[in-house]
C-alpha positions in Angstrom: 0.0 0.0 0.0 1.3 3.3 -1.0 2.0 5.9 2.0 -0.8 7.6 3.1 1.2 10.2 5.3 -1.0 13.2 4.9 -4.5 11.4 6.7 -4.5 12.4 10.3 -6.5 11.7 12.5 -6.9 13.8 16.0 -10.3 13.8 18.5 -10.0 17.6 18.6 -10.3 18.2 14.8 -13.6 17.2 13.2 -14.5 14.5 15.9 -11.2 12.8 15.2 -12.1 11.9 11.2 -9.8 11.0 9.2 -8.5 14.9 7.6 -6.1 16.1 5.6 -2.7 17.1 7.3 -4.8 17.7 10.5 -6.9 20.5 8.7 -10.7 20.6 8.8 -10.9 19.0 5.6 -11.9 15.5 6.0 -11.2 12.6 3.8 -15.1 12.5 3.2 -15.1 15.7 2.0 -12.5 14.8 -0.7 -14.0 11.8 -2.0 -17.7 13.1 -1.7 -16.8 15.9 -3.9 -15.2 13.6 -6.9 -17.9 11.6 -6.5 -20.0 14.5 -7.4 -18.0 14.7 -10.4 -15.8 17.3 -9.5 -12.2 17.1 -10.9 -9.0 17.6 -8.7 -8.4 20.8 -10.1 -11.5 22.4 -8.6 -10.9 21.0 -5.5 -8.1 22.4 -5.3 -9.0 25.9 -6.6 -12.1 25.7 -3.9 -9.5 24.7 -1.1 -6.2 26.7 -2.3 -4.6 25.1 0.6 -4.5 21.8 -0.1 -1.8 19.8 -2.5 -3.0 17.4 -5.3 -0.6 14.5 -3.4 -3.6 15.1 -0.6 -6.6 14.3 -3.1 -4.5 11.0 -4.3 -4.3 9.9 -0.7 -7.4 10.7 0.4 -8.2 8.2 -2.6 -6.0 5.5 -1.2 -7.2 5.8 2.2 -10.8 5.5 0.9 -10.0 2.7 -0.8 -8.0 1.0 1.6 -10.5 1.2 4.4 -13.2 -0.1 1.8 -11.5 -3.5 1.9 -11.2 -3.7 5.4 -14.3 -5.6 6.9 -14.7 -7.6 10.1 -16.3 -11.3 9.5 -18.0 -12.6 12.7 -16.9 -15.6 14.4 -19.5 -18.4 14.7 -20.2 -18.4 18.3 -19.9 -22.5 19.4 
């Protein structure tokens, strides 16, 4: 898995989310808004303060965490 250095997560930023260099921009935030079709490039002109290595992480993070899941035991 490629680094994903720039998600942080704190309890004191946005309830601890996963954000972007400890900013108030969540991972969510990122991947909500491609999802809505918006390219990197107007994410980045809406949040001038962010790096396009953030949106490519917040990417990786969402996808890593997708193929996480917990399979119950079968109780005996």
């Amino acid at each position: 898995m490629q680094s994903i250095d720039r998600i942080t997560f704190d309890p004191a930023v946005m309830g601890g989310k996963a954000c972007i260099r400890g900013m108030r921009v969540t991972v969510g935030t990122v991947v909500g808004l491609l999802a809505a079709g918006h390219s990197p490039e107007e994410i980045l002109r809406a949040y001038p303060y962010l790096e396009a290595e953030d949106i490519t992480q917040s990417l990786a993070y969402a996808a890593w965490r997708l193929e996480e899941h917990e399979v119950p035991l079968p109780t005996p």
